[in-house]
C-alpha positions in Angstrom: 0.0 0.0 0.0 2.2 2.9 -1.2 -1.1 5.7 -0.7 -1.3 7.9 2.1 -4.2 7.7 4.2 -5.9 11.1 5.2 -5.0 12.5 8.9 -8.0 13.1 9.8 -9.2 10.8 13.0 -11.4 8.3 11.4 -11.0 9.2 7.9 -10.0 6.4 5.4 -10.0 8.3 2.1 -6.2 8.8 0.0 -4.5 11.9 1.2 -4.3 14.4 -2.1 -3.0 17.5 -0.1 -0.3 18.8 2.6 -1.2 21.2 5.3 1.8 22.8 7.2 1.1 25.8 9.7 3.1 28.5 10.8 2.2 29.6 13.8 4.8 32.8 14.1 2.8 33.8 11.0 -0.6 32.9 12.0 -0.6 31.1 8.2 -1.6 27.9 7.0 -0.6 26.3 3.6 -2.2 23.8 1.9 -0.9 22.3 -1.4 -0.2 18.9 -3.4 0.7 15.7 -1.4 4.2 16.3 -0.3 6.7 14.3 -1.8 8.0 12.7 2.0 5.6 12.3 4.9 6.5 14.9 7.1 5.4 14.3 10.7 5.0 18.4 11.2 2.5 18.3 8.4 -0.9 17.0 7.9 -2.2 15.1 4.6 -5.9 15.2 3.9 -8.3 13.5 1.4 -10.1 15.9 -1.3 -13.1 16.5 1.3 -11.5 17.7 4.4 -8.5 19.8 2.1 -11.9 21.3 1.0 -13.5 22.5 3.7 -10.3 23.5 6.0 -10.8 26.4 8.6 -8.4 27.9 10.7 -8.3 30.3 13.5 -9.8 33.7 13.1 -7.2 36.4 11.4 -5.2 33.3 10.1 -3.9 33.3 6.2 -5.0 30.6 4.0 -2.7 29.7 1.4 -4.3 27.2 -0.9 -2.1 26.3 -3.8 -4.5 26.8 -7.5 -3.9 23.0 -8.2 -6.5 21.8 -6.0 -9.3 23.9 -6.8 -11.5 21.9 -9.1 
């Protein structure tokens, strides 16, 4: 099984996306599935990349490739 699962508790779909956070920044970036699975970073399946929230005042970077 060479597909990532999404991180979200309970979730069993494949991981399409990488969230990392910069908390300094108050900035979250979500983009394509990272090429290594970094344990500061969070995959997650189409759905959950799709409706991401953060804090209020935080940036959202989403990268234009996952947009449908």
């Amino acid at each position: 099984m060479n597909e990532r699962q999404c991180s979200k508790v309970g979730c069993t779909r494949e991981a399409v996306a990488t969230l990392t956070y910069d908390y300094g920044d108050q900035m979250a970036a979500l983009g394509p599935l990272g090429a290594a699975n970094d344990p500061q970073a969070q995959d997650l399946c189409l759905p959950h990349a799709e409706r991401l929230s953060v804090p209020a005042g935080w940036l959202v970077l989403r990268h234009e490739a996952l947009r449908a």
